[in-house]
C-alpha positions as CSV (number, residue, x, y, z in Angstrom):
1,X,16.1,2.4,19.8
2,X,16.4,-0.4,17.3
3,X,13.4,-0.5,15.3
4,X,12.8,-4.2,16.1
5,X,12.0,-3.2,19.4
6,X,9.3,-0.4,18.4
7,X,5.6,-1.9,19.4
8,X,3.9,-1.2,16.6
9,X,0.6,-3.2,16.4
10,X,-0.1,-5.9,13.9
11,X,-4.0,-4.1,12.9
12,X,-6.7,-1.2,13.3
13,X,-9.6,0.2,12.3
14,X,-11.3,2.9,10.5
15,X,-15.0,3.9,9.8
16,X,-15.9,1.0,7.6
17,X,-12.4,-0.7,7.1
18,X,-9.9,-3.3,9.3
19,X,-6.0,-2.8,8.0
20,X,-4.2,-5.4,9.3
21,X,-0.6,-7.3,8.3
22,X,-0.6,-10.7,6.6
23,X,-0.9,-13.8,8.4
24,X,-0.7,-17.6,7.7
25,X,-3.9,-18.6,6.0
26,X,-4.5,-15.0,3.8
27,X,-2.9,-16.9,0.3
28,X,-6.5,-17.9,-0.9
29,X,-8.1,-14.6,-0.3
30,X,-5.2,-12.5,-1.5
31,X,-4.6,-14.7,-4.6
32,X,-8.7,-14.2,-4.8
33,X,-9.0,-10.5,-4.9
34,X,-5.7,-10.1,-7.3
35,X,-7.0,-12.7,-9.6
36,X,-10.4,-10.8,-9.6
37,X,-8.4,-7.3,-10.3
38,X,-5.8,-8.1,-12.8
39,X,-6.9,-6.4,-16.3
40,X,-7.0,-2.8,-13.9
41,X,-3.4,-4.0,-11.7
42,X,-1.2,-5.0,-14.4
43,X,-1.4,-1.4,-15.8
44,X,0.3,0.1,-12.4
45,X,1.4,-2.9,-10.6
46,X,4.6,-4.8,-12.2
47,X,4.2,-7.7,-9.7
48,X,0.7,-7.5,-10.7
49,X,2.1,-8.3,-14.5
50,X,1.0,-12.0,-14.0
51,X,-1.7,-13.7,-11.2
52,X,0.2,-15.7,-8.8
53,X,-0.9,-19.0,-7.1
54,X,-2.5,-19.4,-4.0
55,X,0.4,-20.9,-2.5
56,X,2.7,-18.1,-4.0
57,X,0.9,-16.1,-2.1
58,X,0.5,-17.7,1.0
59,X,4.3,-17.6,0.9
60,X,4.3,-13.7,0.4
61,X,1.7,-13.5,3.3
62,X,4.2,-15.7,5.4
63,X,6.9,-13.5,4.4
64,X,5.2,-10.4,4.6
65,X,4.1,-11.3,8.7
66,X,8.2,-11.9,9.1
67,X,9.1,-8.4,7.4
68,X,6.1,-7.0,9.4
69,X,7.6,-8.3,13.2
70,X,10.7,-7.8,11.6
71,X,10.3,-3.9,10.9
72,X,11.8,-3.8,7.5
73,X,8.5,-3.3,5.3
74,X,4.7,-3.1,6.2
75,X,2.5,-4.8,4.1
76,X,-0.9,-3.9,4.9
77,X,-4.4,-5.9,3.6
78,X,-7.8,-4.1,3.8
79,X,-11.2,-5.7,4.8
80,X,-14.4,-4.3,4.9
81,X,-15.4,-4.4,8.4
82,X,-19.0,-5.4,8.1
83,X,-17.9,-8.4,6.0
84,X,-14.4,-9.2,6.6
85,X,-14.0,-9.3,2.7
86,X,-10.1,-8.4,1.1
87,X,-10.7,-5.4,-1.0
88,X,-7.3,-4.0,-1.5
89,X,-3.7,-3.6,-0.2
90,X,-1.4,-0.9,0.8
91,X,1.5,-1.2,3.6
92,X,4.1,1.5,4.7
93,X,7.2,0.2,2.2
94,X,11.2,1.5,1.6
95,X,11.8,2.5,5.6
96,X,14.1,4.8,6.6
97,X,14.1,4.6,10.6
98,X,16.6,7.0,10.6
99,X,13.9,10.0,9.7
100,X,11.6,7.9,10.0
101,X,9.8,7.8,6.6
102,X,8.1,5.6,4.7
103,X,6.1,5.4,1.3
104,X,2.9,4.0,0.9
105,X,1.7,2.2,-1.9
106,X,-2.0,0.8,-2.5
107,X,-4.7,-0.8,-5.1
108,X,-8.6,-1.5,-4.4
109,X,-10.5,-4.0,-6.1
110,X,-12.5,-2.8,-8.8
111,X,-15.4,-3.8,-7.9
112,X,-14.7,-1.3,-4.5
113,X,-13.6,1.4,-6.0
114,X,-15.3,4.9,-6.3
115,X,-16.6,4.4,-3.0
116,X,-13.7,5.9,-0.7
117,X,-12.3,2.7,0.2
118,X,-8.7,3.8,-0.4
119,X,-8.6,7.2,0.9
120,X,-10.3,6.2,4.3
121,X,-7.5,3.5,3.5
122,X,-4.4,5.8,3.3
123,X,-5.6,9.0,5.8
124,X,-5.9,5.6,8.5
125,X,-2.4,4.2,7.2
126,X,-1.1,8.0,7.9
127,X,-2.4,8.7,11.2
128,X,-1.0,5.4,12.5
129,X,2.7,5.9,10.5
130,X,2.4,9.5,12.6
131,X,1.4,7.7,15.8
132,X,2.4,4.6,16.5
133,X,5.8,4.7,14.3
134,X,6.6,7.9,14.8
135,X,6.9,9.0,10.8
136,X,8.1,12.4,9.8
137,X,7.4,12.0,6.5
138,X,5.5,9.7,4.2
139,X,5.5,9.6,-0.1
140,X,3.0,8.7,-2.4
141,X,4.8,8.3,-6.0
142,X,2.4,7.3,-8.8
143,X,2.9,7.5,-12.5
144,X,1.9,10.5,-14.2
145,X,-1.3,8.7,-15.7
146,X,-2.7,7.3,-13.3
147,X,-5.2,9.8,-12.2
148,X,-7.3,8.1,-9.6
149,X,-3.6,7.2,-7.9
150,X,-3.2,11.3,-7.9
151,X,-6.3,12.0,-6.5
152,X,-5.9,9.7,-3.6
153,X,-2.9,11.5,-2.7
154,X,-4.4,15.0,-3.0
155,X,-8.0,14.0,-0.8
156,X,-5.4,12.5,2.1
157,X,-3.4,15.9,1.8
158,X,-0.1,14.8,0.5
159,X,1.9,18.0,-1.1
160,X,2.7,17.8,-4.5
161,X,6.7,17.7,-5.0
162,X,7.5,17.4,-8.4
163,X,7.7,14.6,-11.3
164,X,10.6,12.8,-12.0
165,X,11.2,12.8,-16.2
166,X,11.8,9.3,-17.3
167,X,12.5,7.8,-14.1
168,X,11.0,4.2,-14.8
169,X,10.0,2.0,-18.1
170,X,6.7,0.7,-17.8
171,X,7.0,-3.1,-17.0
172,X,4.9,-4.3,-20.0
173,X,5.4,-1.7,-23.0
174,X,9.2,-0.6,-22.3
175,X,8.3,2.7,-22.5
176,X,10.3,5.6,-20.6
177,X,7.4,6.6,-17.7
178,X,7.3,9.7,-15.5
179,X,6.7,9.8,-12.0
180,X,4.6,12.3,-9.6
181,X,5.6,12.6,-5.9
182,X,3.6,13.4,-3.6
183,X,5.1,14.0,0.3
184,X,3.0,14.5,3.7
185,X,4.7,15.6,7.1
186,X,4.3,15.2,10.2
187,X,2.3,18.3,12.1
């Protein structure tokens, strides 16, 4: 079956969190909780490496909703469900529907961090890659130094698979980076 014909649904819920896809409107709120996250996102993220306008991102969301129905990448945005406030992103990125697996990347606001946002985050983003899109496999790849990246993977119970040496220069220094992979199955 082509994927485009998979339904796979647009949002869900954990314990204190709603995942959902972007939608038309999100620009202010996204452009919001970057802005407010910057100094700690442009150290990981390279399209963090300057803040974006609200309309810049209100395109992205736009864009991102198309991918989304499309089923060529899954950009996910999480709100605290008490509140409905953005605290972070992730999504299920570089698809291969042939497996199917996916990689999952994400960032929390630092004002919601330390609190088990992101791993309630990315155990929910699993369980519904396993069950509603059928994964096999899903990687985490974080560089070597960023430790609270790491520890997300191992509390959601990805296997470590290696590091790739001097796989990627860091966006803002040049520098040659290495890369740790982390990789969780399917049961």
């Amino acid at each position: 079956m082509k994927p485009i014909m998979q339904e796979i649904p647009y949002a869900f819920e954990t314990e204190r969190l709603k995942i959902r896809g972007p939608l038309p409107g999100d620009g202010e709120v996204i452009q919001t909780a970057v802005s407010e996250s910057h100094e700690h996102l442009k150290q990981w993220m390279p399209w963090a490496a300057s803040v974006s306008t609200v309309e810049e991102y209100e395109i992205r969301a736009r864009e991102g909703q198309i991918k989304y129905l499309g089923r060529e990448d899954f950009w996910l945005l999480i709100f605290l469900k008490e509140t409905d406030v953005l605290i972070g992103s992730s999504g299920l990125h570089s698809g291969d529907w042939d497996v199917p697996s996916f990689e999952i990347g994400y960032w929390v606001h630092p004002k919601y961090g330390g609190k088990g946002y992101i791993t309630e985050a990315v155990n929910g983003i699993c369980q519904f890659a396993f069950s509603q899109m059928a994964a096999q496999r899903l990687l985490i790849r974080c560089d070597v130094e960023n430790e609270r990246s790491t520890a997300v993977a191992k509390r959601c119970g990805f296997t470590f698979e290696g590091t790739h040496q001097h796989d990627a220069r860091h966006h803002l220094t040049n520098e040659l980076r290495n890369t740790h992979y982390f990789a969780k199955l399917a049961k």
